[in-house]
C-alpha positions in Angstrom: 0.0 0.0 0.0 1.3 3.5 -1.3 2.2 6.0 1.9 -0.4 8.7 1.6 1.4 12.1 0.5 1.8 14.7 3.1 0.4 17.2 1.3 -2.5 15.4 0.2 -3.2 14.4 4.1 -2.7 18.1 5.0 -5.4 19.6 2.1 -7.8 16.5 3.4 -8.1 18.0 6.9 -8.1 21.6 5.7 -12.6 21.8 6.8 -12.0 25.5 6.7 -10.7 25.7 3.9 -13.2 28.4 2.0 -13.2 30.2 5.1 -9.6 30.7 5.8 -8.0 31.0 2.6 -8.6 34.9 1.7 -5.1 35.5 0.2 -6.1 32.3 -2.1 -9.4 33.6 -3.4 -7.9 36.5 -4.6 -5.0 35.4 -6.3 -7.6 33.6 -8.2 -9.3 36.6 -9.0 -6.3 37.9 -10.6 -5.2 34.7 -12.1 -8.9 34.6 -14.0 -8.6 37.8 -16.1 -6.5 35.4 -18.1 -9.5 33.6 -18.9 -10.8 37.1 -20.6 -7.2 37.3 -22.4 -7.9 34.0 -23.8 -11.6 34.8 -24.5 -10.1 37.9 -26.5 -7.7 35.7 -28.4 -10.5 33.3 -30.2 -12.3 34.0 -33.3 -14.5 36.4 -33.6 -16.9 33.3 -34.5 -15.8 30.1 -33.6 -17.9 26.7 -34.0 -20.3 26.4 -31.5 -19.9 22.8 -31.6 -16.4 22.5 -30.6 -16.0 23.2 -26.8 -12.6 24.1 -25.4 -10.6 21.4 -23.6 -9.9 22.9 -19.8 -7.6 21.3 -17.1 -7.5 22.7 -13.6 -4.5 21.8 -11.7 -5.2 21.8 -7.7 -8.7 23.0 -8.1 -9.0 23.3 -4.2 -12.9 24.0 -3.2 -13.2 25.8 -6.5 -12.0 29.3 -5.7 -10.3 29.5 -9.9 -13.4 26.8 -11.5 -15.9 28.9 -10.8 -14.4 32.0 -12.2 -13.3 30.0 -15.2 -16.9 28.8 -16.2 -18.8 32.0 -15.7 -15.5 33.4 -18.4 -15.6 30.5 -20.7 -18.7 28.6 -20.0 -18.0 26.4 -23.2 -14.9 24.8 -21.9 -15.2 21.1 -21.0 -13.5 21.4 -17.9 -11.2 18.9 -16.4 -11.0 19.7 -12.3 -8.2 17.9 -10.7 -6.4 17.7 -7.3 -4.2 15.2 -5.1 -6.8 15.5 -2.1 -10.0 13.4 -2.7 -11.6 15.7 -0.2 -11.4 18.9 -2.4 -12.2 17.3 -5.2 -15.4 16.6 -3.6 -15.9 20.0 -2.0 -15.0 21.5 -5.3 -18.3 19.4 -7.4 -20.6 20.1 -4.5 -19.5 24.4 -5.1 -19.7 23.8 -8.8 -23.6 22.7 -8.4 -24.5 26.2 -9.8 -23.4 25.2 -13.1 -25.7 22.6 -14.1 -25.2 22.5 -17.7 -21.3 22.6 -17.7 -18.9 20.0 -18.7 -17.3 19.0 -15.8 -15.3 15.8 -14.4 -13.7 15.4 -11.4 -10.6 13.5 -10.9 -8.6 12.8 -7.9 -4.7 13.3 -9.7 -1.5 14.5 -8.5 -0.3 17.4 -11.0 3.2 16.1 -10.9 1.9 12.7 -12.6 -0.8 13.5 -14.8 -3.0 11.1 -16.0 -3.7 12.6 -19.5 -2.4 12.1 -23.2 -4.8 13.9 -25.1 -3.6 18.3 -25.8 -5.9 20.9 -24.1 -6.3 24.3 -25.0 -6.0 26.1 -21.6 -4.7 24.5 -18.4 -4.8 26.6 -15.3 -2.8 26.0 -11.8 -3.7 28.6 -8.7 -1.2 28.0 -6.2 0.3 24.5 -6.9 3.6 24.9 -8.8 5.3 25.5 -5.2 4.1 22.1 -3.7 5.8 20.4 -6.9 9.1 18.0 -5.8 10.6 18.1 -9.1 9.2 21.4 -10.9 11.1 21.9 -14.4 10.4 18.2 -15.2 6.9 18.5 -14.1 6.5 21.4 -15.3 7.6 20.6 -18.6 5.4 17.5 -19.0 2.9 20.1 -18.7 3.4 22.5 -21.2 3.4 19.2 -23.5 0.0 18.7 -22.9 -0.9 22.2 -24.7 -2.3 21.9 -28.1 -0.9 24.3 -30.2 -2.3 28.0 -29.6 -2.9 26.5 -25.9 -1.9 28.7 -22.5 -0.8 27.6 -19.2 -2.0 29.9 -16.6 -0.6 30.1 -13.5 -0.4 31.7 -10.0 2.7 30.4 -7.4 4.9 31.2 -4.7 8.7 33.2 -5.1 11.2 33.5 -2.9 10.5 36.4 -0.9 7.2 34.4 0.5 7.3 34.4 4.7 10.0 36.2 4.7 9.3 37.5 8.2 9.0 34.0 9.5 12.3 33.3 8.3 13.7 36.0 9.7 12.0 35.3 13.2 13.0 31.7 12.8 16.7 32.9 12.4 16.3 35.2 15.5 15.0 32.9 17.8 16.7 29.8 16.9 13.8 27.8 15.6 13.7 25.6 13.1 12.1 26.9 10.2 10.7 24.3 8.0 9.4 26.5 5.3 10.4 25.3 1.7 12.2 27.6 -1.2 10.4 28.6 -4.0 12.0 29.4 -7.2 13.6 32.6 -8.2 12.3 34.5 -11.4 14.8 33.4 -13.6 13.7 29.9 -13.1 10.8 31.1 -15.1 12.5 32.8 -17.5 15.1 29.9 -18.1 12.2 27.2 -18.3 10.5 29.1 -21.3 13.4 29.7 -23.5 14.7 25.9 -23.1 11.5 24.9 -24.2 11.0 28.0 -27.1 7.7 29.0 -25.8 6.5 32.2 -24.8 5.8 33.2 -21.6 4.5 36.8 -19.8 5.6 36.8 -16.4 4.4 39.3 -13.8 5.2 39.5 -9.3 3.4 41.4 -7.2 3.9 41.5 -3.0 0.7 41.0 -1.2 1.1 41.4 2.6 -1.3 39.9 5.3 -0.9 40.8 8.9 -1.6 38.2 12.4 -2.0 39.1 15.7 1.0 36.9 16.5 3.2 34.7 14.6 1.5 31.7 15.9 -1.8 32.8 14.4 -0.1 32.4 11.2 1.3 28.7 11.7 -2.6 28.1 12.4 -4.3 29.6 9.3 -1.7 27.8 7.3 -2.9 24.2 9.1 -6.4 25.6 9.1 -5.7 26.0 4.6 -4.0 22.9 4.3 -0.4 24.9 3.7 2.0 23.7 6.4 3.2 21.0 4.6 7.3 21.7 5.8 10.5 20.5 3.8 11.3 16.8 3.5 13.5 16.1 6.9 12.1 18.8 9.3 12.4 18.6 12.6 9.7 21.1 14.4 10.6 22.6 18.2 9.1 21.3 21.0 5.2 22.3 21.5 5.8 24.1 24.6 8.7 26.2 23.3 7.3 27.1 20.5 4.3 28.8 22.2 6.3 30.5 24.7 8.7 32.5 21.3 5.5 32.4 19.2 2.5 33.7 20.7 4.0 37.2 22.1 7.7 37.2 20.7 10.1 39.8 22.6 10.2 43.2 20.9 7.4 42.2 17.8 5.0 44.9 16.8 1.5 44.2 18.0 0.7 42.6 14.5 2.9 40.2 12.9 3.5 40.9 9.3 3.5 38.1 6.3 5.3 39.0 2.8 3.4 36.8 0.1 5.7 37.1 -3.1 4.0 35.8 -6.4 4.1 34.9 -9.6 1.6 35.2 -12.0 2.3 34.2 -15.7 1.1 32.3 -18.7 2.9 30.3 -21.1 1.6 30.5 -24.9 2.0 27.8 -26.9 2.0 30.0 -30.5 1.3 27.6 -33.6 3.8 26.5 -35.7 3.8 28.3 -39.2 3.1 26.3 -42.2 6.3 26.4 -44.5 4.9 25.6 -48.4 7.1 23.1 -50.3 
């Protein structure tokens, strides 16, 4: 029998999920006004009879699927994620859309289970749970059909910095993983000669204490640490965390992200 992954235990048990994750619902927002970019980039008249082939990477409860079927309601849409529990959470939030083309399917993003090209694939906060991320990744972008984007929202390396910081300070162990650079972006699209627009912003969310913020990342499913951690013992963690000497009376959180789509521009027809 296969040992569960951690971060599939750890999205199962996140109940408070649509509750909790602000900072997720509206990096979704921002992520969908690439569904109107796509929209834009169609023809002006396109055959009713021939949907659009959607896949949804770490769908969640459905924060980014909703969004995407009120933008492009004639996408057969493919919702995925490695926690069974979302998945289910994510067809009971999508019941307002009766006449969609939905299927759900339980799937880790890193192994997909799909041959066939899609036209738009869509991943909201995934890309920094992924082990091997430039192979996976790249498997990815060869699932586009050409003319197909890959949008995506994810983590950089400025994320938590504060925690770091206080973990350095106070001699905990920090646990948090490392998220890639820009240029890892930049690198991964020209390897592969495809086009990508690639935009960060710096959203900042502030806790009464730094031990508020460990628990809204359990309460989201996020705290997930690096292979090998070793957390402090309960009690001493308490004792730094919940009043730390010489913190502000709010405990600032740096979220640096990523958002950017890959374009998978047709080849041109060379006559003989």
């Amino acid at each position: 029998m296969n040992t569960p992954s951690p971060v599939r235990t750890a999205f199962n048990r996140a109940h408070n999920y649509d509750q909790q994750a602000r900072i997720q619902a509206r990096i979704a927002q921002q992520l969908a006004h690439g569904f109107d970019l796509y929209r834009q980039s169609l023809p002006v008249n396109p055959p009713s009879h021939l949907p659009l082939f959607g896949l949804e990477l770490g769908c969640g409860t459905g924060f980014l699927s909703r969004l995407w079927l009120e933008r492009l309601p004639q996408t057969h849409l493919f919702l995925t994620d490695i926690a069974p529990a979302m998945v289910t959470r994510t067809r009971e939030n999508l019941r307002a859309f009766p006449e969609a083309r939905k299927s759900f399917i339980v799937m880790d993003a890193e192994a997909p289970s799909f041959r066939t090209p899609f036209d738009l694939i869509a991943a909201s906060m995934v890309f920094q749970w992924f082990r091997h991320p430039a192979t996976s990744i790249t498997n990815l972008l060869d699932l586009l059909a050409p003319g197909g984007r890959l949008l995506f929202a994810t983590l950089g390396p400025d994320t938590f910095k504060e925690w770091r910081t206080l973990c350095a300070t106070t001699e905990l162990p920090c646990g948090l993983h490392r998220y890639p650079e820009k240029n890892f972006w930049l690198d991964l699209a020209a390897q592969h000669h495809i086009e990508l627009e690639l935009t960060e912003e710096h959203i900042e969310e502030s806790f009464p204490s730094p031990m508020a913020f460990l628990q809204r990342l359990k309460a989201i499913g996020a705290d997930t640490p690096i292979a090998n951690h070793t957390p402090a013992p309960a009690g001493k963690l308490r004792r730094i965390l919940a009043n730390p000497k010489g913190s502000p009376s709010l405990f600032p959180v740096t979220h640096h992200l990523y958002f950017g789509t890959f374009i998978k521009r047709p080849q041109p027809i060379h006559n003989t």
